[in-house]
TORKOL-4160 file (C-alpha; in steps of 0.2 Angstrom, whole numbers, padded with zeros to 4 digits, m for minus):
217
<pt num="1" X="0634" Y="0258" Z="0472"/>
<pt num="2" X="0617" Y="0245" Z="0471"/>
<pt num="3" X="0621" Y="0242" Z="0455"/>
<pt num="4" X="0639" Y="0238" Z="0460"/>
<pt num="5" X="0635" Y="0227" Z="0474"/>
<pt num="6" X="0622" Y="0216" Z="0461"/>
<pt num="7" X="0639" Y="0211" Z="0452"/>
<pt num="8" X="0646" Y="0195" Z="0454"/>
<pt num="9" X="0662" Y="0190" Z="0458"/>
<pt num="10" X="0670" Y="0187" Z="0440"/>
<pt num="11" X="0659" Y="0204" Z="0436"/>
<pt num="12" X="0668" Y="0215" Z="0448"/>
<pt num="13" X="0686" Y="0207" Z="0446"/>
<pt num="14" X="0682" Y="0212" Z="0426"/>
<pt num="15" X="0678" Y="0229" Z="0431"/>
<pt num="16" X="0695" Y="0231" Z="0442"/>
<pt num="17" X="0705" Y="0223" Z="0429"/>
<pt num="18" X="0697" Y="0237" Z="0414"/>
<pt num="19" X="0699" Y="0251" Z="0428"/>
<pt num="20" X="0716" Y="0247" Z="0432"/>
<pt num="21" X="0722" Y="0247" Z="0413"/>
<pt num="22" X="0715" Y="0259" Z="0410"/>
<pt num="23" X="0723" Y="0269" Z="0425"/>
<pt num="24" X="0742" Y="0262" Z="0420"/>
<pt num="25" X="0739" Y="0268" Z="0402"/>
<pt num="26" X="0740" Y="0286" Z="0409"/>
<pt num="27" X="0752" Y="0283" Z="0424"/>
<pt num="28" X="0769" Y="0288" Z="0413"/>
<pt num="29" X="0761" Y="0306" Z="0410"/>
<pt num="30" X="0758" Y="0315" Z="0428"/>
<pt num="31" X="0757" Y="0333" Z="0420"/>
<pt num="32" X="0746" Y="0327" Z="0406"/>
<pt num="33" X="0731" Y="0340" Z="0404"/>
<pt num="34" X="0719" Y="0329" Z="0398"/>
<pt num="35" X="0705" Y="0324" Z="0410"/>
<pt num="36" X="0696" Y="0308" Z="0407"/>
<pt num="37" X="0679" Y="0306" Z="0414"/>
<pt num="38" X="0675" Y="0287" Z="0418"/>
<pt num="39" X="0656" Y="0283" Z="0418"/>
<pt num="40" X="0658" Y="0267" Z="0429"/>
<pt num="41" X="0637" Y="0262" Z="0429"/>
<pt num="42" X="0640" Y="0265" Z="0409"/>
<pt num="43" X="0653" Y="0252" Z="0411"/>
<pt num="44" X="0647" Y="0241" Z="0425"/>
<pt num="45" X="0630" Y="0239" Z="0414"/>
<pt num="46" X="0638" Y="0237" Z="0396"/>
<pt num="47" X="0649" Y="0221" Z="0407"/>
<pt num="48" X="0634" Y="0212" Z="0409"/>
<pt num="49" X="0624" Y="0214" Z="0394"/>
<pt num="50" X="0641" Y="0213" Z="0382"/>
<pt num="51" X="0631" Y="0226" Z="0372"/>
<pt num="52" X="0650" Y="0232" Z="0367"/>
<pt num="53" X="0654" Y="0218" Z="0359"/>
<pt num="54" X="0655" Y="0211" Z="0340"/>
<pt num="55" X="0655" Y="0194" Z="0337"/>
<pt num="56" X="0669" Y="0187" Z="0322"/>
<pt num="57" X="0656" Y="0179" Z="0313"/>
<pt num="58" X="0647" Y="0194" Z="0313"/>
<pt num="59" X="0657" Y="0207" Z="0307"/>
<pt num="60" X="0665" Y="0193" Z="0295"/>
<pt num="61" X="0648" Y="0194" Z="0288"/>
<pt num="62" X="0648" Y="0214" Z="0289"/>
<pt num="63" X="0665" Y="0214" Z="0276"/>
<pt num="64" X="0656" Y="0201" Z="0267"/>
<pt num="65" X="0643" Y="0211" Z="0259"/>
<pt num="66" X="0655" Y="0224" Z="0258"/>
<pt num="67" X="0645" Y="0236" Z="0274"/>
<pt num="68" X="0652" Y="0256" Z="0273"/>
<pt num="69" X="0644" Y="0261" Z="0290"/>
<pt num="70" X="0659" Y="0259" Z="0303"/>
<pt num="71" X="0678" Y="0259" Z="0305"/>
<pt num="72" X="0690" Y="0243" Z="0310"/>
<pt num="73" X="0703" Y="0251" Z="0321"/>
<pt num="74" X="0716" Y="0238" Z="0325"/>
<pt num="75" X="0723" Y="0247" Z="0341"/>
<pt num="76" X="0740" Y="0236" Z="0340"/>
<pt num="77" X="0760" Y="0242" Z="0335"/>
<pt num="78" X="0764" Y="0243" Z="0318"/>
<pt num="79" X="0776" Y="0226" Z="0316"/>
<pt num="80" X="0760" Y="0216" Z="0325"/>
<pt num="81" X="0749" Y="0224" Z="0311"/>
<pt num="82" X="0760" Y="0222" Z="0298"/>
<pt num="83" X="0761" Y="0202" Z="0300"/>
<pt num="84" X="0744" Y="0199" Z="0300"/>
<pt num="85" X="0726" Y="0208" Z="0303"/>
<pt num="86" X="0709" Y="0210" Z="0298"/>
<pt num="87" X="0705" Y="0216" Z="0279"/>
<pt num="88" X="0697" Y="0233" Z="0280"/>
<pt num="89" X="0707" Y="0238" Z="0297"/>
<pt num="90" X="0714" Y="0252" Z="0299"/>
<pt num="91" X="0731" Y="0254" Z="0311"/>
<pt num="92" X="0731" Y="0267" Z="0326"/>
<pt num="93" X="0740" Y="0261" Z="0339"/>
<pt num="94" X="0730" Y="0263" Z="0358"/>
<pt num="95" X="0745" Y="0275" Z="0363"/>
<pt num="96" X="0739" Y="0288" Z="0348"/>
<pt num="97" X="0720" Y="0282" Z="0350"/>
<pt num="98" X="0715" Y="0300" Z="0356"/>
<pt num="99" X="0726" Y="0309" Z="0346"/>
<pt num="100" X="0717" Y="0301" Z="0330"/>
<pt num="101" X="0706" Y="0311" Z="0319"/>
<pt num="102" X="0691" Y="0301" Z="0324"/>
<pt num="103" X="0672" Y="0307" Z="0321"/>
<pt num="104" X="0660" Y="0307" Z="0335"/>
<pt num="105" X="0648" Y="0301" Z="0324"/>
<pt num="106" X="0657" Y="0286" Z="0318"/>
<pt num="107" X="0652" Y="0267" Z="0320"/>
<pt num="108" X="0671" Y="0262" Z="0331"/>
<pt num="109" X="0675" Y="0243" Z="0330"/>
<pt num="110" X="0690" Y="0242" Z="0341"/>
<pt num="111" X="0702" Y="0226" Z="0340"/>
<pt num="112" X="0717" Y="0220" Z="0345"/>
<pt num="113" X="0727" Y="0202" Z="0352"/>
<pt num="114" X="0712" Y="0198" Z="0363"/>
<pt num="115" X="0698" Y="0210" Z="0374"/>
<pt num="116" X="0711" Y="0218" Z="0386"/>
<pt num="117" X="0718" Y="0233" Z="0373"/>
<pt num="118" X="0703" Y="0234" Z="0364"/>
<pt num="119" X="0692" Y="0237" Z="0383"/>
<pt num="120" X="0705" Y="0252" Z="0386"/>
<pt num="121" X="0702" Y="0259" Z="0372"/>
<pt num="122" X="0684" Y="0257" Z="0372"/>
<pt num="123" X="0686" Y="0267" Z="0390"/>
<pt num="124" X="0697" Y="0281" Z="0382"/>
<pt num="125" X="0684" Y="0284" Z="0368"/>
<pt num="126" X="0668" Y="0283" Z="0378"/>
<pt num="127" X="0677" Y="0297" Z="0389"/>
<pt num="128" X="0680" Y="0307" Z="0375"/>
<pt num="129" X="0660" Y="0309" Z="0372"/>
<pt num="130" X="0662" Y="0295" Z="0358"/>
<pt num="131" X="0645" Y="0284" Z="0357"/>
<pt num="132" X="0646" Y="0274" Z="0344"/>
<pt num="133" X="0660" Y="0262" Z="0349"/>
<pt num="134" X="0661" Y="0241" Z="0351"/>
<pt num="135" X="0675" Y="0231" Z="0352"/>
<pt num="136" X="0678" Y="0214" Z="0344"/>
<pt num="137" X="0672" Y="0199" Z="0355"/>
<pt num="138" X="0692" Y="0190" Z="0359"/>
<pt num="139" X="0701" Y="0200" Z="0347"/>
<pt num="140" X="0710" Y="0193" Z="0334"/>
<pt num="141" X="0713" Y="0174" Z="0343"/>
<pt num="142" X="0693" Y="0172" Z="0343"/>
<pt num="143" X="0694" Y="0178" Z="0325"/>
<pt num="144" X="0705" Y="0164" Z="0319"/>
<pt num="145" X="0696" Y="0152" Z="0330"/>
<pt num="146" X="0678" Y="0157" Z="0326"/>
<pt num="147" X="0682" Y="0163" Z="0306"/>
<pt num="148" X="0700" Y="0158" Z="0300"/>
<pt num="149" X="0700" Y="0141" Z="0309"/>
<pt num="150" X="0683" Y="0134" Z="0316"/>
<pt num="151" X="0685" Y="0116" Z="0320"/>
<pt num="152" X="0670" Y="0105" Z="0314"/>
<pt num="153" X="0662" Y="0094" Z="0331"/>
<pt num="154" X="0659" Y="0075" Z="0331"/>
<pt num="155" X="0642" Y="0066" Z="0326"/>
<pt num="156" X="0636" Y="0084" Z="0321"/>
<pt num="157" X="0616" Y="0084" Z="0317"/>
<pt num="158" X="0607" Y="0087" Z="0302"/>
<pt num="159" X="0605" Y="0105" Z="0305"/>
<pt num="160" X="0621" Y="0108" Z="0314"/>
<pt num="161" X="0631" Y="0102" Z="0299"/>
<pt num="162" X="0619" Y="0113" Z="0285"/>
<pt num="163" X="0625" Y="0130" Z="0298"/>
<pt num="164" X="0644" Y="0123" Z="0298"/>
<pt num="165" X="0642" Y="0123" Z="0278"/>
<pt num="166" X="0638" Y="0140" Z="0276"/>
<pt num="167" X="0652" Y="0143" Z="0290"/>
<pt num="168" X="0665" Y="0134" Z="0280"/>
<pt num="169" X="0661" Y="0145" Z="0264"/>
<pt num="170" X="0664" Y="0159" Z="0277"/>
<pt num="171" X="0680" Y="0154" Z="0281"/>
<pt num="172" X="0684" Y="0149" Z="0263"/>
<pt num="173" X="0683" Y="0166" Z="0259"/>
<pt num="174" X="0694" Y="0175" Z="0271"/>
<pt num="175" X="0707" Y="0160" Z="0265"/>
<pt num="176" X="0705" Y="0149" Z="0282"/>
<pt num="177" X="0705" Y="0131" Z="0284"/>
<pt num="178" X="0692" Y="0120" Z="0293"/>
<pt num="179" X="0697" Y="0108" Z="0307"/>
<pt num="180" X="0693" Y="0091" Z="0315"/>
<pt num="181" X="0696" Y="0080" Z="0329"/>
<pt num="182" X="0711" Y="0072" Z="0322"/>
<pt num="183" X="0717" Y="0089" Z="0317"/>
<pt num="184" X="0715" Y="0088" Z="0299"/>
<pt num="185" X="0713" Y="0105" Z="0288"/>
<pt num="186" X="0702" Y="0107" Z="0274"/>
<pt num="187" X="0702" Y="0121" Z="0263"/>
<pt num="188" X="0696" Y="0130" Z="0246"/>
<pt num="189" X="0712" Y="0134" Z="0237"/>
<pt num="190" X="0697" Y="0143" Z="0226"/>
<pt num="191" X="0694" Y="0156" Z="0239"/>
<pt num="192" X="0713" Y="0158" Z="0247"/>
<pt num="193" X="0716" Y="0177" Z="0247"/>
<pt num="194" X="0734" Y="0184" Z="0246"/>
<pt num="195" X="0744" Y="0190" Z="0263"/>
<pt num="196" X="0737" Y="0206" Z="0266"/>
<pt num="197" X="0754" Y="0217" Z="0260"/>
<pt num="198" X="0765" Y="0224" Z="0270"/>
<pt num="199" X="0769" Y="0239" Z="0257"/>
<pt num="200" X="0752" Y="0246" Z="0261"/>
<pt num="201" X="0752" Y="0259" Z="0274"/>
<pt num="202" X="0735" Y="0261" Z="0282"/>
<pt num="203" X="0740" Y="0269" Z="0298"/>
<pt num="204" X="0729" Y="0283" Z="0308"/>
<pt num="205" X="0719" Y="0283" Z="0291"/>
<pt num="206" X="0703" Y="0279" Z="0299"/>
<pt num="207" X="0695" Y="0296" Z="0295"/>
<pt num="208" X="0694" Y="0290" Z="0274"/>
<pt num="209" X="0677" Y="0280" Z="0278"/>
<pt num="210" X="0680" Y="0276" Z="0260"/>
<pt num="211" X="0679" Y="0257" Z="0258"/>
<pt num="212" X="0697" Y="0250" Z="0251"/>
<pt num="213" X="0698" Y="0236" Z="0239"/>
<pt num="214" X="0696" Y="0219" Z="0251"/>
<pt num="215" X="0711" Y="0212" Z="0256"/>
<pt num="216" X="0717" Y="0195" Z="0263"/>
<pt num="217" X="0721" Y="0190" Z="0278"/>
């Protein structure tokens, strides 16, 4: 309860909105058996610190050099998956999340449109005895705006414009485009990837922590 009453405003209407998600994900089933044990200083804590969360640009770096040691789960419905996600993600949607063959061990990456899916399931895993689990940091929108489509500022400096370089070759990569002020796009037709293909079912196949070939986005 102290540590409750030292949250702000915006802190404890976060807090509600995660709890009450979390409470309308299991409203449909009353005779459910399952018992779910919500740590809320667990949760009050990780809030503030964001100690759940990946950055894009982080994790865009993580695919880059091609890291083995966690699991993309993109929690959204097959059609939404289908059109466009993340190479290397895999597709369980948050309604079969704890039915999943998931490893206690595992390194979880939990993403979905923006926070609010990926922060239930982040709930539902930690209350399964899972430690090991983060959530991407806006989803897929701060994806495309922080990898796919980063906009370059005006009257940048000389060291601002040497980090937006390497950022450009990040985007480049994953087939993005760079943005200005007036909206035009730039981009490396050199490092365009193809649509990541629809014919390729990875659904509920997060348990294979074998690596598949990169795809784009």
């Amino acid at each position: 309860m102290n540590l409750l009453r030292k949250l702000n405003r915006k802190q404890k209407l976060a807090l509600i909105a995660f709890l009450l998600g979390l409470i309308a994900l299991f409203a449909g089933s009353p005779y459910d058996s399952n018992s779910v044990k919500i740590n809320v200083k667990e949760i009050a804590l990780s809030t503030i610190k964001d100690s759940d969360k990946i950055k894009p640009e982080i994790l865009a770096d993580w695919i880059i050099q091609g890291k083995s040691d966690f699991v993309l789960i993109d929690l959204r419905t097959p059609d939404e998956y289908e059109k466009y996600s993340l190479p290397e993600a895999e597709n369980i949607p948050l309604v079969n999340l704890t039915d999943a063959e998931l490893y206690k061990n595992q390194k979880l990456i939990l993403l979905s449109s923006d926070n609010v899916q990926s922060a239930q399931g982040w709930f539902l895993l930690k209350s399964k005895g899972f430690k090991n689990v983060y959530i991407l940091d806006g989803g897929i929108v701060g994806w495309k705006a922080n990898v796919l489509f980063p906009k370059q500022k005006p009257n940048m400096s000389k060291e601002e414009l040497a980090l937006f370089e390497k950022k450009k070759a990040v985007t480049f990569y994953f087939g993005g485009k760079v943005l200005n002020d007036s909206g035009i796009s730039e981009s490396n037709s050199e490092f365009n990837l193809p649509v990541q293909s629809s014919k390729q079912n990875k659904t509920s196949s997060a348990v294979n922590q074998k690596k598949k070939k990169r795809e784009g986005c």
